[in-house]
Backbone as numpy.savetxt, mean C-alpha at the origin, in Angstrom:
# Nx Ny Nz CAx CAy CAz Cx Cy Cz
-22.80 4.02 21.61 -22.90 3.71 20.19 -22.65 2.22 20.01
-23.62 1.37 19.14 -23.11 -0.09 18.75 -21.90 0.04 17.93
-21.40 -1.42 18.37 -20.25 -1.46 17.41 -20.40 -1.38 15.98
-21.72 -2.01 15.43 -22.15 -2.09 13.70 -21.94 -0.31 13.40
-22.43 0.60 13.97 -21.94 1.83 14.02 -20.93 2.04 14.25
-20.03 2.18 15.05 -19.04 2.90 15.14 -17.93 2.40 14.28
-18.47 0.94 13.74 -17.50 0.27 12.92 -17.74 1.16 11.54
-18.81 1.47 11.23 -19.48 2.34 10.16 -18.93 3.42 9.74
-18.83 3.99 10.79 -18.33 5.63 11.29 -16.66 5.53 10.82
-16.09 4.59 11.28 -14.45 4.15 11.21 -14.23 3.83 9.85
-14.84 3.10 9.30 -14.51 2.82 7.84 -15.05 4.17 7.06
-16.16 4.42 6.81 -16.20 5.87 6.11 -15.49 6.86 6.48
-14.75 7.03 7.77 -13.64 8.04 7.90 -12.00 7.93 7.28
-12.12 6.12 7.22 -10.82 5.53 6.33 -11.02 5.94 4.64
-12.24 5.85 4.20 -12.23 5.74 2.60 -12.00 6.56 2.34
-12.77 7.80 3.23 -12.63 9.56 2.74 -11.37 9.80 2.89
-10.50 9.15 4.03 -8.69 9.78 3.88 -8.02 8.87 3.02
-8.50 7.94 2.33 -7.53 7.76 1.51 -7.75 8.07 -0.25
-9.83 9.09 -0.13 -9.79 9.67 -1.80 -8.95 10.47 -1.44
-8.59 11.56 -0.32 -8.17 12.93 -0.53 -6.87 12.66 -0.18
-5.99 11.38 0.19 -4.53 11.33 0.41 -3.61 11.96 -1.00
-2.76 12.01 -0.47 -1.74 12.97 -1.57 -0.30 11.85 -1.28
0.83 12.18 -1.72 1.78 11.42 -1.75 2.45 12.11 -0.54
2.67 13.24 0.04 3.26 13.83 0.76 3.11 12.98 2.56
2.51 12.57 2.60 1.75 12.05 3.84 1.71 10.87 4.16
2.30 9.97 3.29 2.73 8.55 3.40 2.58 8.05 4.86
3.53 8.26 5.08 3.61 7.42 6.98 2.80 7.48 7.65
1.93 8.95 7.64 0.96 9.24 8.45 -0.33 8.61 8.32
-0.84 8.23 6.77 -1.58 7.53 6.39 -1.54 5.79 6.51
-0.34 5.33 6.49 0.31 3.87 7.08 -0.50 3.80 8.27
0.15 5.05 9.46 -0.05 5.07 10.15 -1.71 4.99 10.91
-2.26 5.63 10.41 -3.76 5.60 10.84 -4.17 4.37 9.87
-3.66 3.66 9.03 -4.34 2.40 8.56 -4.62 1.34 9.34
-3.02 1.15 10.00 -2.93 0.07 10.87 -3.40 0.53 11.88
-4.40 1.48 12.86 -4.82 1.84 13.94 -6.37 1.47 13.44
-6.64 1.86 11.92 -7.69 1.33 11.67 -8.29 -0.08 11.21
-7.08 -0.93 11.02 -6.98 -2.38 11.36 -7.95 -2.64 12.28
-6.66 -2.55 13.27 -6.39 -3.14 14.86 -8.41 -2.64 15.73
-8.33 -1.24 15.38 -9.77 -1.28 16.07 -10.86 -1.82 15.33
-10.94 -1.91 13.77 -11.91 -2.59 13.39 -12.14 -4.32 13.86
-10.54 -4.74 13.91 -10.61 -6.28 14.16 -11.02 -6.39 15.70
-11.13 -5.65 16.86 -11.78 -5.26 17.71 -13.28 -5.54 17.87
-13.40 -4.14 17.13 -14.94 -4.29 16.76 -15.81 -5.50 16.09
-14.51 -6.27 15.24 -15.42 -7.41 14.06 -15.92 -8.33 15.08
-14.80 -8.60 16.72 -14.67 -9.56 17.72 -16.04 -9.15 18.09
-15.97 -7.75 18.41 -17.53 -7.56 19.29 -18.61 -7.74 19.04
-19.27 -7.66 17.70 -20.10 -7.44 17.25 -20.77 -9.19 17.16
-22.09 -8.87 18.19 -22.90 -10.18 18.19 -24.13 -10.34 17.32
-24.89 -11.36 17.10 -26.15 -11.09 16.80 -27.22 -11.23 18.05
-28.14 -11.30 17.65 -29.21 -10.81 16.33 -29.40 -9.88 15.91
-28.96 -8.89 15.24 -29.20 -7.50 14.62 -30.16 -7.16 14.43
-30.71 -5.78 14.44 -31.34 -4.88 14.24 -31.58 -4.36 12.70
-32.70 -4.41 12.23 -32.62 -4.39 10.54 -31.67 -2.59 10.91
-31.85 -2.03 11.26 -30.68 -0.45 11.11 -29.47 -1.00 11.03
-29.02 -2.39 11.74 -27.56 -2.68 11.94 -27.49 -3.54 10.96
-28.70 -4.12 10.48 -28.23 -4.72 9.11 -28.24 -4.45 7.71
-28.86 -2.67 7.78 -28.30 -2.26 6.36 -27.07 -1.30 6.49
-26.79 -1.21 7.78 -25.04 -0.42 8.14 -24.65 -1.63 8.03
-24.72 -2.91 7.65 -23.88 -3.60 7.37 -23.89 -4.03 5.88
-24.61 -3.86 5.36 -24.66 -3.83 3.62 -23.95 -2.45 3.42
-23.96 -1.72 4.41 -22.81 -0.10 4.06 -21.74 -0.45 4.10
-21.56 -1.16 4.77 -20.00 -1.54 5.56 -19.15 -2.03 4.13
-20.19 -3.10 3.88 -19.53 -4.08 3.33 -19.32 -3.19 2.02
-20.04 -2.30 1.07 -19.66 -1.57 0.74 -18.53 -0.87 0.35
-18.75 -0.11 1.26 -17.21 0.54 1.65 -15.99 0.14 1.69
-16.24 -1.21 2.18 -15.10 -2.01 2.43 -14.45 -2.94 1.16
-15.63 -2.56 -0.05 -14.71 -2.99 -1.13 -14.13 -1.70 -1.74
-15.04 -0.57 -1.46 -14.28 0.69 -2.39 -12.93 0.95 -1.57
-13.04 0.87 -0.41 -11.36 1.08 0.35 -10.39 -0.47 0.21
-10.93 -1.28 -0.51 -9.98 -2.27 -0.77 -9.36 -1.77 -1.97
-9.95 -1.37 -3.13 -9.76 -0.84 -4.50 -8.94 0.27 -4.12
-8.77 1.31 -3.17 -8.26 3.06 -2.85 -6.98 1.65 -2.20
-6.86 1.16 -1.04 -5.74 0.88 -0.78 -5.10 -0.16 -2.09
-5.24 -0.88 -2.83 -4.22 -1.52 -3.68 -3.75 -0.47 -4.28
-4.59 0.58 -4.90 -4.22 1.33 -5.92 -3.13 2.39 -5.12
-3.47 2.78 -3.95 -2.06 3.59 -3.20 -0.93 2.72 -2.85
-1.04 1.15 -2.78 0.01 0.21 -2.68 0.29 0.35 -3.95
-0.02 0.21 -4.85 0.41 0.08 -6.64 1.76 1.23 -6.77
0.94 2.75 -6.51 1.53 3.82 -6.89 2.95 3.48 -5.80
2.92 3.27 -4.44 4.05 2.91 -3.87 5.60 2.14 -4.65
4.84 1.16 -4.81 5.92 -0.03 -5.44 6.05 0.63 -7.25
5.15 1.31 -7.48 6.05 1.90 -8.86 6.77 3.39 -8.34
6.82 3.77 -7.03 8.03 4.79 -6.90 9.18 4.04 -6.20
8.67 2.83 -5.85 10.18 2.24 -5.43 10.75 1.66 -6.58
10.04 0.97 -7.65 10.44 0.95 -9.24 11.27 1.92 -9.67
11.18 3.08 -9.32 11.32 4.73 -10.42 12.66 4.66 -9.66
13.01 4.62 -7.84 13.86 5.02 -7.18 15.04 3.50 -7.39
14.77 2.79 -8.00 15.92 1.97 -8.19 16.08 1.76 -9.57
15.65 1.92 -10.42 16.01 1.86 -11.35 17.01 3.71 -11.86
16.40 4.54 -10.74 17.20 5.82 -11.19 18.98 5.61 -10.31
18.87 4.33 -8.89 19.66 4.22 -8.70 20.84 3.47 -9.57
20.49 2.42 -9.91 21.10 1.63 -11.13 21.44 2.49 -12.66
21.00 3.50 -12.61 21.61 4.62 -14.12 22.86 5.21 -12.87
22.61 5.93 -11.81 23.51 6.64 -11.54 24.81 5.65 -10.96
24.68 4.45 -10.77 26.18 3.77 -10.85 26.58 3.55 -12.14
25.70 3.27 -13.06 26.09 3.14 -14.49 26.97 4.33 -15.25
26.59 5.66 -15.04 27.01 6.60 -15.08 28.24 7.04 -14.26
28.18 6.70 -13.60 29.46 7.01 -12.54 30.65 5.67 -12.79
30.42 4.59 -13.21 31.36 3.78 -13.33 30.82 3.08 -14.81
30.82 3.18 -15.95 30.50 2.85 -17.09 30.88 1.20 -17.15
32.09 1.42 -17.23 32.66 -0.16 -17.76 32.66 -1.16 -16.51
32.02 -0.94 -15.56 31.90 -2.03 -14.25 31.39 -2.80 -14.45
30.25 -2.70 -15.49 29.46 -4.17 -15.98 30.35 -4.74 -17.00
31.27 -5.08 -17.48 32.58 -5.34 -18.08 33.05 -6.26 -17.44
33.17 -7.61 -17.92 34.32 -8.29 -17.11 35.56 -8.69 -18.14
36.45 -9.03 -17.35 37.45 -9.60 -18.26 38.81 -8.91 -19.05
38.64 -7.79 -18.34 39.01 -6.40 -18.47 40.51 -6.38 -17.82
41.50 -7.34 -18.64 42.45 -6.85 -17.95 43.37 -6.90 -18.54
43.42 -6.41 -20.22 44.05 -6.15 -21.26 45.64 -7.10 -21.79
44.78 -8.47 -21.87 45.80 -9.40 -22.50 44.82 -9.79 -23.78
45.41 -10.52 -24.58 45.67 -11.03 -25.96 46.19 -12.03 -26.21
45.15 -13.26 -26.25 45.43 -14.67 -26.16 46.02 -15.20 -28.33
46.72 -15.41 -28.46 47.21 -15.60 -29.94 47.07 -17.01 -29.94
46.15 -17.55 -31.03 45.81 -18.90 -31.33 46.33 -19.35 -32.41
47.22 -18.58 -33.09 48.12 -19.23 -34.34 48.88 -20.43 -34.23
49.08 -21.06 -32.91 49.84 -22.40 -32.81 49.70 -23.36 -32.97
């Protein structure tokens, strides 16, 4: 198989796992991202010319694809960093709650009298 293919084959197998990713699967999906890095930047090395008009409209596919999986990965980076949003800001209520007056300074019950 040419690389303009199999590079083809690799990216349409990335876009399709990340419409049907779910939140449950995180790492695993990390995980096959950066495997799908590393072999595409592989493949980008290999791939010579002069092409083949077949290898040059799998490359108008490519390129394609490669903006709709730019759009699927920000938007699963987005949803990320607003659950690390959700998970610190729920951390910051539950010290608030557990120690109320800690954001309080000055708290150490004297009474300065300025009548003098």
């Amino acid at each position: 198989m040419s690389e303009v293919k199999e590079l083809f084959s690799i990216t349409q197998q990335m876009v399709h796992k990340f419409r049907r990713s779910n939140h449950s699967d995180r790492e695993e999906l990390i995980k096959v991202f950066e495997n799908f890095v590393e072999n595409r930047d592989r493949l980008m090395k290999d791939i010579d010319p002069p092409y083949t008009d077949e290898e040059k409209q799998l490359g108008q596919e490519i390129i394609k694809l490669d903006e709709e999986l730019k759009v699927l990965v920000i938007k699963y980076l987005g949803s990320i960093q607003q659950d690390i949003s959700v998970m610190s800001k729920k951390k910051l209520s539950n010290k608030k709650y557990i120690n109320p007056y800690a954001s309080l300074y000055g708290i150490d019950g004297s009474y300065i009298d300025k009548r003098n």
